[in-house]
N, C-alpha and C positions, 0 to 999 in steps of 0.2 A: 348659748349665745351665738354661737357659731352657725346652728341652722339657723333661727331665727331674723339676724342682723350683719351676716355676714363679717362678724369680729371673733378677733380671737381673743382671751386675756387671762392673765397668769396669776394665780394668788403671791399675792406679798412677800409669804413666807419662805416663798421658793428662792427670794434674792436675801434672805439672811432673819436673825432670828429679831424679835421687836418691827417685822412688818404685818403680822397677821391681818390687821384691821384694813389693810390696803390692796389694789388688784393693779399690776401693770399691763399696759395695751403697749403694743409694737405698732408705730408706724414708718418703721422704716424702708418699707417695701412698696409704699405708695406716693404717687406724686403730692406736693404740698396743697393742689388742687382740693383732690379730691379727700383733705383732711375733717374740713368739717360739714361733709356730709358723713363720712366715719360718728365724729359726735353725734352729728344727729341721730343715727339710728342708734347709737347707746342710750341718747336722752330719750328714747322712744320706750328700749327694752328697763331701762331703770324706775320709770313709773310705775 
């Protein structure tokens, strides 16, 4: 996802056990701006 959409995102599991089915995205290193253009290209790669 990282080449593709320029997103980084972390499986669930890595923040404790009963997250597997989930991925957390960081945006804390970007203006509130440019947050959902961030979404956009996830809704792009998730299709």
């Amino acid at each position: 996802m990282i080449d593709e959409a320029s997103l980084i995102c972390l499986p669930g599991e890595a923040f404790g056990s009963g997250l597997e089915a989930y991925l957390r995205f960081a945006f804390g290193n970007i203006a509130t701006e440019q947050i959902p253009q961030a979404v956009e290209r996830f809704s792009r790669q998730a299709r």
